[in-house]
N, C-alpha and C positions, 0 to 999 in steps of 0.2 A: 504494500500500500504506500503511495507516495505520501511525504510529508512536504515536501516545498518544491518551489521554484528558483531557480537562483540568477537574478538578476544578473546582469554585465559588468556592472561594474565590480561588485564580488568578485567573478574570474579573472577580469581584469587587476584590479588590485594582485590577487594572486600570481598571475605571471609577470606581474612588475614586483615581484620579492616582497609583499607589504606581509609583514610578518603576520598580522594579524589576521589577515584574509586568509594566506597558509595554513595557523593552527584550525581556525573554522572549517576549512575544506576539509582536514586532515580527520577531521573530528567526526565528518558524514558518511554518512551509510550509502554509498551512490544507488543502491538495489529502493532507495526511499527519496531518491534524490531526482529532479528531473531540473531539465532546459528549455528554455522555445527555442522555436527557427529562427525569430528574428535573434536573440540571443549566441546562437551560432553561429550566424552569418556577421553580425557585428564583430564577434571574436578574431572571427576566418580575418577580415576586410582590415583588420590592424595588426596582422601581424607579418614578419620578415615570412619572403617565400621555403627557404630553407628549413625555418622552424613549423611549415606545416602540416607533416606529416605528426610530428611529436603532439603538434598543439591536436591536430584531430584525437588522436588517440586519448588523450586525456578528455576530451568532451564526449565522447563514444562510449565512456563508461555510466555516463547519466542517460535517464529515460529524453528523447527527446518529443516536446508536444509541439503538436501544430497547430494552423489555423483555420476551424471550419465557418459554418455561416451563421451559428449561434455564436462564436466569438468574436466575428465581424460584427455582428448585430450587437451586442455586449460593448464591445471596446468603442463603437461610434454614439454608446450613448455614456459610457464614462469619460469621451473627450469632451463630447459635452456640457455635460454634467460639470465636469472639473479642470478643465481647459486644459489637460495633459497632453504632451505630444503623443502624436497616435503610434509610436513605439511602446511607449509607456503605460495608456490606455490597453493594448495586447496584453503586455505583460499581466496588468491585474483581470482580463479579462478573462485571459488564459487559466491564472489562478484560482478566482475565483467562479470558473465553471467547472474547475476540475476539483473542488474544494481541500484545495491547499494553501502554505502560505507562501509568500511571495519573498523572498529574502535579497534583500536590498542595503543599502545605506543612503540610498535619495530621500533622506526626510525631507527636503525642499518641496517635492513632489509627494510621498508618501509618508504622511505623520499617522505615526502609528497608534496614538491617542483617536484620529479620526477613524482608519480602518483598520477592521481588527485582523485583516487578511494580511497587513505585512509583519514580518522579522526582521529588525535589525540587529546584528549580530556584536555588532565591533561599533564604531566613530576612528573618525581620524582627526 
């Protein structure tokens, strides 16, 4: 049963050595662990060509979620609703249709006092 979603900047952090992003990853269960597409695809699109073979493998151990027409319908009414860019709209879309939470550090966007769908893990 999945427990979250892990936001981009989480993995990013991680493969920029932020220690803290490290022990969190280190510390999950990936068999409980999932990604979105758009999540992948932003990973893929910043990293050196040489590193992405390592870098897939490492995302390949999480479930990956996509995007269907009740997610699109979901996320075009939490831009909405909350003026999120429609990256970040998916993201909680995704999460919360798949009822998980959404593990992040963008309190800017996601206060976690407001929805009870996200996890922040760490602060920097």
């Amino acid at each position: 049963m999945l427990e979250r979603l892990l936001d981009s900047v989480i993995l990013i952090d991680h493969l920029n050595s932020i220690e803290q992003a490290t022990r969190f990853i280190l510390s999950l269960d990936p068999e409980k662990t999932a990604i979105s597409v758009i999540t992948r695809a932003e990973i893929l699109v910043g990293i050196k060509e040489s590193d992405e073979g390592l870098v897939k493998a490492f995302l390949d151990q999480y479930h990956l979620l996509g995007i269907d027409k009740d997610i699109a319908d979901l996320a075009a009414t939490l831009r909405r609703n909350h003026s999120w860019k429609l990256p970040d709209a998916f993201q909680a879309a995704i999460s919360i249709n798949n009822n998980i939470k959404l593990t992040t550090r963008n309190t800017k966007d996601f206060d976690p006092a407001k929805h009870s769908f996200i996890e922040i893990p760490y602060s920097l």
